[in-house]
C-alpha positions in Angstrom: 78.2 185.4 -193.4 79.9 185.8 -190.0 79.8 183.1 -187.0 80.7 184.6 -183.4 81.3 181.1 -181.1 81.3 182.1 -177.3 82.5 180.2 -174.2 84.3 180.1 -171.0 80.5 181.1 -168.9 79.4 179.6 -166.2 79.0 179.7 -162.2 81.6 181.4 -159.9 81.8 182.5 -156.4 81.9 186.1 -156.0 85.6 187.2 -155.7 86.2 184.5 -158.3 87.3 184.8 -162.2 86.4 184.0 -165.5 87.5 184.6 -168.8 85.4 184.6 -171.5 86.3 183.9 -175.7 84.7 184.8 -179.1 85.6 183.4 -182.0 84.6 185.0 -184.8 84.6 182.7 -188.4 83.7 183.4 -191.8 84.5 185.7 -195.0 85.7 188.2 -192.8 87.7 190.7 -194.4 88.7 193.1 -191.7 87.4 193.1 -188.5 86.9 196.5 -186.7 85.7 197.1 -183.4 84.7 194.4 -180.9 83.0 194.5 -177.2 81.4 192.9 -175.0 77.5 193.6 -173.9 75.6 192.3 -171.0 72.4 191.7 -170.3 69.8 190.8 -167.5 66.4 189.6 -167.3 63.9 192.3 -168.3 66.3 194.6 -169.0 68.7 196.6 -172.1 71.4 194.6 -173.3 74.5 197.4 -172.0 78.3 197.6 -173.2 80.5 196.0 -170.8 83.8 196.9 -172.8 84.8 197.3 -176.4 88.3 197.2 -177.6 89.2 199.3 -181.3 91.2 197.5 -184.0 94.2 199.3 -182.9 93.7 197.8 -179.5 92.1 200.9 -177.8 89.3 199.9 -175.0 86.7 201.6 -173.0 85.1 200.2 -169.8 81.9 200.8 -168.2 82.1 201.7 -164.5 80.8 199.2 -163.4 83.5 196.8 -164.7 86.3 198.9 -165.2 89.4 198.1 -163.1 88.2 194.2 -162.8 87.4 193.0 -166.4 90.1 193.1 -169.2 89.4 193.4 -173.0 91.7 191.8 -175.3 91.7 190.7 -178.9 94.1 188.3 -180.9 93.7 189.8 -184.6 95.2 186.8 -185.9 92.3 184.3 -184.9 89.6 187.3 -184.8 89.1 186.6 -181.2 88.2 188.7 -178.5 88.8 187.4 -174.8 87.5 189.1 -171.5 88.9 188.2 -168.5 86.4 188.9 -165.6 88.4 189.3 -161.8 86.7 189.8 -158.8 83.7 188.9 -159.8 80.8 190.1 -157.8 76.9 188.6 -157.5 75.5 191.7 -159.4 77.9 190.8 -162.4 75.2 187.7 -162.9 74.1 188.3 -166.6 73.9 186.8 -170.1 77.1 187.9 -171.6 77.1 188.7 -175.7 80.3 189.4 -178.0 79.9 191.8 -180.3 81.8 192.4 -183.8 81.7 195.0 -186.1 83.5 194.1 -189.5 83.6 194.1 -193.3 83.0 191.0 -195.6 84.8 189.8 -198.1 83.3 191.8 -201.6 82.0 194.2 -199.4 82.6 198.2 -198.4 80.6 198.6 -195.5 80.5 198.0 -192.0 78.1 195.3 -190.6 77.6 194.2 -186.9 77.4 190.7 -185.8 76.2 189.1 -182.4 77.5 185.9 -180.9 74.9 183.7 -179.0 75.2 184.6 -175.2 77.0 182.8 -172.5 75.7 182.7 -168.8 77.6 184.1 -166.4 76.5 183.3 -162.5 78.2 185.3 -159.5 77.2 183.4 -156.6 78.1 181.2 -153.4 
């Protein structure tokens, strides 16, 4: 089985920063794609940002020139560092890793558990 640890959420004031980190533990044989969904109250968890094993991303608009995807393949740990942070960036933020287990051939997708990030003065 796969463990995805989160941290680094909390409160901010808007124009503020944050950077977030998954840790991903476990009989991991390779790990794939990983991203970062976010989520508000009533509504579809959305993709933030993803970033490919060979270290391609992809933003959402919404994000895109402020957050920063990175991964450290080494640790299986994908970090997202959140600038300028504005109120409407107030969600439940969830890592998100696609990868193939030990003994396995096929791709599975793992969640971690959320972190709570809060954009206001």
């Amino acid at each position: 089985q796969v463990q995805l640890v989160e941290s680094g959420g909390g409160l901010v004031q808007p124009g503020g920063s944050l950077r977030l980190s998954c840790a991903a533990s476990g009989s991991i044989f390779r790990v794939n794609a990983m991203g970062w969904y976010r989520q508000a109250p009533g509504k579809q968890r959305e993709l933030a940002t993803h970033i490919t094993s060979g270290g391609n991303t992809m933003y959402a608009d919404t994000v895109k020139g402020r957050f920063t995807i990175s991964r450290d393949n080494a640790k299986n740990t994908v970090y997202l560092q959140m600038n300028s942070l504005k109120p409407e960036d107030t969600d439940v933020y969830y890592c998100k890793l696609n990868a193939v287990l030990v003994g396995e051939s096929y791709e599975q997708y793992y969640w971690g558990q959320g972190t709570q990030v809060t954009v206001s003065s």
